[in-house]
N, C-alpha and C positions, 0 to 999 in steps of 0.2 A: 504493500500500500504506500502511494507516494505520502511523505511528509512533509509539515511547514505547512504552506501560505495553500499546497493543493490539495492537502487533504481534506478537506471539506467535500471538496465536489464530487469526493467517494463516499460523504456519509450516507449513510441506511436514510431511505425515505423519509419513514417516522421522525429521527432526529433531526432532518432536515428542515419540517416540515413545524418540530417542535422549537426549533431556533426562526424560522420565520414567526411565529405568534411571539415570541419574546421579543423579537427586536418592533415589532408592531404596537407592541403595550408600549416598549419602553419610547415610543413616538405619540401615545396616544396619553403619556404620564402627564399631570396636572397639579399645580402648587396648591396650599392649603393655606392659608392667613402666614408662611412665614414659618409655621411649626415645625417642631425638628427637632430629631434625637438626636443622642450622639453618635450614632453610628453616621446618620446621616451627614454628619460633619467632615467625612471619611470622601463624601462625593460633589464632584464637580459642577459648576454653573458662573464659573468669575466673568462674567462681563461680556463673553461671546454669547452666553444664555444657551453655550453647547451640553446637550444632556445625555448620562451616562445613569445604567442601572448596574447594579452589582449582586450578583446572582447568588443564592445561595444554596442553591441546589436543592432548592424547596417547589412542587409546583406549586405555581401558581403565586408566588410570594415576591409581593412588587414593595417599591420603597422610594417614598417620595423625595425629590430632589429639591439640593436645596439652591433659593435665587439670593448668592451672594449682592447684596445691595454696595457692599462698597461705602466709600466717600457720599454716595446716595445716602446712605441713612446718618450720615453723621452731623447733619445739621440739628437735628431732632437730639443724638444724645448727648453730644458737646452743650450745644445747648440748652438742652437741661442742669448738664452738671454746673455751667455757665451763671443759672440763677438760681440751682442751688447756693451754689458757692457765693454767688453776691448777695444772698439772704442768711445763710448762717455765718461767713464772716463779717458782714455787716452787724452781725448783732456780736458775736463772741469776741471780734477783734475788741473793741469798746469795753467788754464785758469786764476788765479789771478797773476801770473809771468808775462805770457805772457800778458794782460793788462798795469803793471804795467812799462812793461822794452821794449814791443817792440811799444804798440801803446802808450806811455807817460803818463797812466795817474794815479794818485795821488793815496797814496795808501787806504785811505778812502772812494774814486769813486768809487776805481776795488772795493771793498770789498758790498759796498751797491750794484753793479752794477751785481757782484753775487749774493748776497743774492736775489737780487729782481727777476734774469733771476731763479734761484733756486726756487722761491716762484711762480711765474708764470707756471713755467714748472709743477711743484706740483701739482698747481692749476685746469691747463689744465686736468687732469685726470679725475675730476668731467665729465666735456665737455665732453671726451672720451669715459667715461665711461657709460654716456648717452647714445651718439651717437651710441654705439657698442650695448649695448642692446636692443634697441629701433628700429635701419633699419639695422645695418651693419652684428652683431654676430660678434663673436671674432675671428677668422678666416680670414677674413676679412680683419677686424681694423688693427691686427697685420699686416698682409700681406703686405699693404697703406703705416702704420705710422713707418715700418723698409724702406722703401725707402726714405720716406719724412726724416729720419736720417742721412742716407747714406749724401743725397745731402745737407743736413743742413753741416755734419760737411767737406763735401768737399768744401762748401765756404768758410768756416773759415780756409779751411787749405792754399785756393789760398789768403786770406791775406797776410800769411806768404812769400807765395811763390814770390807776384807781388809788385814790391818796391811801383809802384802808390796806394797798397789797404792798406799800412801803412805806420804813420810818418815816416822822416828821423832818423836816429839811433841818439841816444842821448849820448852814447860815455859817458865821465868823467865833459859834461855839468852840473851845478847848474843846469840851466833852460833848457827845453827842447821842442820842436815844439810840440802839440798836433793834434791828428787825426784832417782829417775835416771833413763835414758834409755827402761828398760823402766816404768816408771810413768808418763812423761808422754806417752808411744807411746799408752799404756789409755788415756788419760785426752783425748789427744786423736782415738783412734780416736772415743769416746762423743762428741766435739763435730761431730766428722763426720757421723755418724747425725744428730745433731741439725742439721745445716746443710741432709744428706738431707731430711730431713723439712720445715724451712722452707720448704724450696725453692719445697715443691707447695702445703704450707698457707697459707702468709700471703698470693700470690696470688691464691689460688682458691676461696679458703673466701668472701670475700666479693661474687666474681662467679656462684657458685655458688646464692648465698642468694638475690641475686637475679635470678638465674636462675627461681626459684619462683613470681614475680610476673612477670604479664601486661602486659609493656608497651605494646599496644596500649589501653591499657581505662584511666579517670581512677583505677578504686580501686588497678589496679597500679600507676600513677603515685607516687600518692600512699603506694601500699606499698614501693613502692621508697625514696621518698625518708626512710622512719619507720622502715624499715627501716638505713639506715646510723646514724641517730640511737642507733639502742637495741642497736645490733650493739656500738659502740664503749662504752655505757651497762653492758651486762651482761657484755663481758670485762672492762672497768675494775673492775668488781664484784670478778671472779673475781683479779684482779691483787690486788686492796687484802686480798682472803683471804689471797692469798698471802704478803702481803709482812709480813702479821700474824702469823699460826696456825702456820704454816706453817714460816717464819724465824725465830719463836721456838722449835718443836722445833727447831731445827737449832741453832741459837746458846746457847741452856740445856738440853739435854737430851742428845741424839744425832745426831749428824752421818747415823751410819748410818740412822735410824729416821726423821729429818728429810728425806733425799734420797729413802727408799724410799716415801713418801706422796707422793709427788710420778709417780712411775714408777707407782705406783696408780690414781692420777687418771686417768692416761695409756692405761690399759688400760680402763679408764670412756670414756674419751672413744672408743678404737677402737668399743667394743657400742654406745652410744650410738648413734654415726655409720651403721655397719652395719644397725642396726636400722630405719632410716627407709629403705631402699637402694628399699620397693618404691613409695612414695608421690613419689621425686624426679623434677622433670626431670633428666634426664640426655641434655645436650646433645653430640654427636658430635665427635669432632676432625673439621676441615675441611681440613687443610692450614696454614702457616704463613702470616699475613698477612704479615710482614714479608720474603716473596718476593716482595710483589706492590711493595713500598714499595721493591725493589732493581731489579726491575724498570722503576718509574717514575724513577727515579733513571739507568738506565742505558740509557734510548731519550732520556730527556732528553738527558745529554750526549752522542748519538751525535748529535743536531739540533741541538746548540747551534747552529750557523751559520746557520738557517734562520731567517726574520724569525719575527715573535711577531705573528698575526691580530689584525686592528684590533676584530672583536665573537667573542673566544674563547668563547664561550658556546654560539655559533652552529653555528660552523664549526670544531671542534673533535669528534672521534671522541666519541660518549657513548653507547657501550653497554655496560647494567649486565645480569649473570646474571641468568636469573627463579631462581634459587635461592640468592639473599644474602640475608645476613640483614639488613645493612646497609643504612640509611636515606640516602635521595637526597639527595646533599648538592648545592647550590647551585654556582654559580663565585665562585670568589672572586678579587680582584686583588691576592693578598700571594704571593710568589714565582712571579711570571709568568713565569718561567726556566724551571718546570717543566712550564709548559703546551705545550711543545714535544714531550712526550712522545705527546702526544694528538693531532698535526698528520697529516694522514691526507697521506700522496707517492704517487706512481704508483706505486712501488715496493710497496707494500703492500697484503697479501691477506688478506682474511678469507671466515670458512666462512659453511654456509649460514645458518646461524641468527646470525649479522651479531657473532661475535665473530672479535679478532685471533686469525689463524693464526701471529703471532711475536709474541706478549707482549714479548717482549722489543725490539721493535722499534715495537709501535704499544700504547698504554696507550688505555684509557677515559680519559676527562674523570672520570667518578666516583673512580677509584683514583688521579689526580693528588690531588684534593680532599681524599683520605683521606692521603695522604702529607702535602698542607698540613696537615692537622691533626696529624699528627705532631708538625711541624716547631714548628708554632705556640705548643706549651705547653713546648716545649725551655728557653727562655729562665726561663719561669716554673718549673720543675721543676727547673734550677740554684740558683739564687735561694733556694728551698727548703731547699736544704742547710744553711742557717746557720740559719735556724729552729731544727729540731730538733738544731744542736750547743746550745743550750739544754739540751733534754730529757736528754742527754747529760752534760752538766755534772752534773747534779741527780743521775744514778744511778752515778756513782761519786765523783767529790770531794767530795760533800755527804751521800756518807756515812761518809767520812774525816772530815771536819769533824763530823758524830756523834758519833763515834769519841770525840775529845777535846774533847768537851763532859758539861757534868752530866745524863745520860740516864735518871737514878731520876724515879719519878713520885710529885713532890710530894715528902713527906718522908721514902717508905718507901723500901725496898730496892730494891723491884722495878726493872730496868733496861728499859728499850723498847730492844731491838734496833738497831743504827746503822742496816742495812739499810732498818728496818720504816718509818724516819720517811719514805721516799719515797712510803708509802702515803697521804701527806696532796695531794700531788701527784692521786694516783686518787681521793681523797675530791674532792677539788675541782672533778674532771672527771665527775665522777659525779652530783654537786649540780646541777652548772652545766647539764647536758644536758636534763634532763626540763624544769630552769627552762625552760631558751632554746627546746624543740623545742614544748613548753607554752603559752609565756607571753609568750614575748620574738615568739616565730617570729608567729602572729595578730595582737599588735602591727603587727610593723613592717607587713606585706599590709595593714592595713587603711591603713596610709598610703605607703608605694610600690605600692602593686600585684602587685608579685612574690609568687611561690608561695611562695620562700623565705626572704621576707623585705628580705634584702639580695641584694646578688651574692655570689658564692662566692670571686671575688678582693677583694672586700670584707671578707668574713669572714677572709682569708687576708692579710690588709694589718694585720688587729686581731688576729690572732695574731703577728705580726711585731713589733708594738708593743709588744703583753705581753709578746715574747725582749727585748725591750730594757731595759722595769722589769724584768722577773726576775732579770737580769744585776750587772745596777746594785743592787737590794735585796741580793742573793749576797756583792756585794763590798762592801758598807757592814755586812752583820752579821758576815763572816769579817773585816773590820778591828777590830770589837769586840771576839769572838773570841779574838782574837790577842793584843790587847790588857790584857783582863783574867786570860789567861793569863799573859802576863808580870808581870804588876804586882800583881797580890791572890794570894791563898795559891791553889792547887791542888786536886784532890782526889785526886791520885795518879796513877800514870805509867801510860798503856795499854800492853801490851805492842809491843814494835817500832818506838812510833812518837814518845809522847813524855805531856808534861804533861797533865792532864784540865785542861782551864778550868774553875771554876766558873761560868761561861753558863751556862742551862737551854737544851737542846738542842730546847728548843718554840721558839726564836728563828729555824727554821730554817722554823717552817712557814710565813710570808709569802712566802717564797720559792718554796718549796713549790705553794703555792696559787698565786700568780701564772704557775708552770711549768703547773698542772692547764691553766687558763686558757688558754694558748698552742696547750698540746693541744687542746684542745675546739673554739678559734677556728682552729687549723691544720689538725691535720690530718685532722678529717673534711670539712672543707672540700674538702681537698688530694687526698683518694679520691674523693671527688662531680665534683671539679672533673675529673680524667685518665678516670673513669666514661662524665663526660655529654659530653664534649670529644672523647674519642678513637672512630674506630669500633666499632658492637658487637662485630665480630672482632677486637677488641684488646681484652676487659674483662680477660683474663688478664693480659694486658701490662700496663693499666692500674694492675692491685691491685699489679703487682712495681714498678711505677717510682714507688709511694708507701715500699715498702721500699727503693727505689733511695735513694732520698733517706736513710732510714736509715742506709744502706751508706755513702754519702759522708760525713755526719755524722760516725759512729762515725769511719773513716779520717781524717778531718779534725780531728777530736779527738786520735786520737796522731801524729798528726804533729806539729800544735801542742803537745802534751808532749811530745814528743822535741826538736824546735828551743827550745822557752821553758828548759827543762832543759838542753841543750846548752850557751845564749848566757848563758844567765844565772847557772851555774854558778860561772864565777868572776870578776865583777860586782862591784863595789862594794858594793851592795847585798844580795848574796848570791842564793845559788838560792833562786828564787822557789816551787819545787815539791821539797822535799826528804822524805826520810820524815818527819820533825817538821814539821807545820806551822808548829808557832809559829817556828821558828825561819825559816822561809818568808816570803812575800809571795804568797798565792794570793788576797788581793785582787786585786793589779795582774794579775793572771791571769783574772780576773773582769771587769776594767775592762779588758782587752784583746778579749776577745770581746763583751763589749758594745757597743766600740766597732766591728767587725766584724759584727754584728747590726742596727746602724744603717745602716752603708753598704750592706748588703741592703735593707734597710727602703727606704732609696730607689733604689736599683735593681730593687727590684719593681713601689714604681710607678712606674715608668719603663715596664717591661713590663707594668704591666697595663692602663695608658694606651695601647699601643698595641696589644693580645691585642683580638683580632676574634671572637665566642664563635660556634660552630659553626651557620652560617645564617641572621644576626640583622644583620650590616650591611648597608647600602642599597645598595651593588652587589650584593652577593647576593640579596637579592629581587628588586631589577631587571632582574638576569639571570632569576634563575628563572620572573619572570612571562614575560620573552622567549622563554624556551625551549620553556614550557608552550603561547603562541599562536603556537610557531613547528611543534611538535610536530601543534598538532592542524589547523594548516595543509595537512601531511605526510600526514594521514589519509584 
């Protein structure tokens, strides 16, 4: 019988006969609102609208295809995340002022009371990110936790609005009434909603996006990756509105009128999002991957005793579902402890279609590999956390340090808001992205080769660096600061906290801009990097363990105010963080984390010297070519 490209024209009638009905469906296939599993995420449609069916040697068993929308649907989720982000930073950027001056309280309360609602909200993403993969899908989640926003920040905005849901005004009082127990209940039900709502957004919003892009195809490659570029480009946008227009109603005009454009935006961003519902992929929950990651973890040590195969590659269980979404990962020889999970004993039974009948007892080689990859960027995702205590720094003690600086512009009256100067931070990240994704990114490819230039722990090694100038610049101009505060005339006392320096509060934005920078060089890295590292059934988890790292930051931040406050309180040198700066040292508070920034810096490369990127080192190809001519051996 001839073979190749002419054996066809010798098949038996029947079969002939049965291949024309199938290529006639798969002409006669039709889309559904968008809907899509993940297997279907597996099949073709980027932009040509050419359509492929994938057979699974089921009669009669069809599978609908999916219409990659592309750069099509991106106005609808940018833009949503657009007036999210200009409705919840509108109201949180502000939200240590407004603590501090309309409900009375102290400015080391509002400062832990952020960090900790920051850390929790962070937090919640994990939760979310669960929940979204496991019953909800992202579609969904989003859908829920952009409402549960909306109404979070509409009750913090009727604080403002209802004289009973905050203290009496504290005027030019020393002492002041603080909230009671029924006003900070309201106030913190509204942070709830708004932690609600984190929880599913900051996840999922940007595994979501690119969800819309055809990862089998070079244009969705390349849309995926220009895609994170200008997702982080055009909320930073929506951030720097906020922290301007925004912050300014609030701080000169009306607290009430201030927080309720913000709970507006937030009802924009729900129609906006809604409105795109019939053009989206909308990818199905599958179940929780991190069963399959407890799984692998708990046949492993049930065979801890059992030797470890001299070519695990080989003789090692590797069978993958035909309905994952998940790309065939390699073997690799970094925690070869858990390739025991994979050893196939007498004891062990699988069905007919050649999966374990006890998951829990016998794992794939593929779901060991996807745990290593877990595991692998654990190190690197710690390490992170000192990063953005940077970021940290910048949006609240540096706007303290505002505060009691000369904030008129130039020689008029007009004052820039304490809050507003972090917007030079988003200016900076804003400049830098188009440069680098533009100008810098085709540079470097035409001289390493890479797609992206550099490596992504590269990129994440040079945001590292910039937390360590920004730290160090922090505490050389809060030394100034301080300094000309004590020693040349004043310009008048801020309420609560103490002397105005006459500084120009423009001295804040090197700092500023060096933070922008950190960000740009961190942490879009830092989502590209947990994105293209982790398996596709983990993108949820991925986008939460870049807010994880948030979580820990924030946390990490009042603790070190609470201990540096604690120890140094009564100090020779005096408390280094009191209400009065000047009367402080938050330089050496400056130059404490900096110094902590550094000792990250190199314990990241430490880890990134030994991070093995997902398929790319020389026992993993070596195995994979092994398996591939051991496979068609097998045939």
């Amino acid at each position: 019988m001839p073979s190749g490209g002419t054996g066809r024209q010798w098949a038996h009638p029947a079969k002939r006969m049965e291949e024309e009905r199938k290529n006639e469906r798969a002409q006669n296939i039709h889309h559904t609102n968008g809907e899509a599993t993940e297997t279907e995420h597996k099949l073709v449609n980027g932009g040509t609208k050419e359509m492929e069916m994938e057979e699974k040697g089921v009669a009669g068993e069809e599978e609908t295809i999916i219409n990659y929308r592309g750069w099509k649907a991106m106005p609808f989720i940018i833009g949503n995340e657009t007036f999210e982000k200009l409705g919840a930073i509108g109201t949180l950027a502000n939200l240590l002022i407004y603590l501090t001056t309309v409900f009375n309280l102290k400015s080391i309360t509002a400062a832990n009371i952020i960090n900790i609602f920051n850390g929790t909200t962070n937090f919640s993403t994990l939760v979310g990110a669960a929940l979204c993969d496991t019953y909800f899908g992202r579609f969904k989640t989003l859908g829920f936790c952009t409402v549960a926003s909306f109404l979070g920040l509409q009750m913090i905005q009727l604080t403002a609005a209802i004289k009973n849901l905050h203290p009496p005004e504290c005027g030019d009082n020393t002492t002041c009434v603080g909230p009671t127990a029924g006003q900070m209940a309201f106030l913190i039900t509204g942070f709830g909603l708004l932690v609600s709502g984190a929880a599913g957004i900051r996840p999922c919003s940007l595994a979501f996006g690119a969800d819309q892009f055809n990862p089998k195809t070079e244009s969705g490659k390349r849309g995926i990756n220009s895609f994170f570029n200008w997702y982080f480009f055009t909320v930073t946008f929506a951030q720097m509105v906020s922290l301007t227009l925004i912050v300014y109603v609030q701080s000169n005009m009306s607290w009430a009128i201030g927080l309720l454009i913000p709970a507006i935006l937030m009802l924009i961003s729900c129609a906006v999002f809604f409105m795109g519902s019939k053009i989206y992929v909308k990818v199905k929950a599958q179940g929780s991957s991190l069963k399959s990651v407890a799984q692998v973890i708990f046949a492993a040590i049930k065979k801890s005793r059992l030797p470890t195969p001299e070519q695990p590659w080989l003789s090692l269980y590797n069978y993958i579902p035909p309905k994952t979404i998940n790309s065939k990962l390699p073997y690799t020889d970094q925690f070869r402890c858990l390739d025991k999970a994979a050893i196939v004993t007498a004891e062990e039974r699988k069905r007919p279609d050649g999966s374990s009948a006890d998951p829990w007892r016998l794992c794939s080689l593929q779901q060991v590999e996807e745990v290593k990859c877990l595991i692998r960027v654990m190190p690197i995702w710690v390490v992170s956390v000192f990063y953005y205590l940077v970021i940290v720094q910048q949006q609240t003690y540096a706007v303290f340090q505002a505060a009691q600086m000369d904030r008129r512009l130039r020689n008029t009256s007009f004052k820039i808001p304490a809050a507003s100067y972090v917007v030079f931070m988003m200016l900076s990240l804003t400049i830098f992205i188009p440069i680098y994704d533009q100008l810098i990114v085709p540079f470097l490819w035409r001289i390493t080769g890479k797609v992206g230039g550099i490596t992504l722990l590269q990129r994440m090694g040079i945001g590292l660096f910039f937390g360590v100038l920004t730290m160090l610049v922090s505490a050389i101009v809060e030394e100034r600061r301080r300094s000309i505060a004590l020693t040349k005339p004043t310009l008048g006392v801020y309420p609560r906290q103490g002397e105005i320096s006459s500084m120009s509060a423009l001295w804040l934005i090197p700092q500023f801009t060096l933070a922008g920078l950190t960000e740009a060089f961190a942490s879009i890295s830092l989502v590209e990097f947990h994105y293209k590292q982790l398996p596709e059934n983990m993108r949820s988890i991925a986008g939460s363990r870049y807010y994880g790292v948030m979580a820990g930051s924030s946390w990490l931040s009042s603790l070190l105010i609470s201990v540096v406050h604690k120890y140094t309180k009564g100090a020779e040198a005096g408390n280094w963080l009191p209400e009065d700066l000047n009367k402080g040292r938050l330089d050496y508070y400056y130059y404490l984390i900096a110094a902590l920034e550094f000792l990250a810096l190199v314990c990241f490369l430490v880890c990134a010297r030994w991070y093995k990127y997902k398929g790319t080192d020389a026992v993993s190809l070596e195995a994979d070519i092994e398996m591939k001519q051991h496979e068609q051996t097998h045939v």
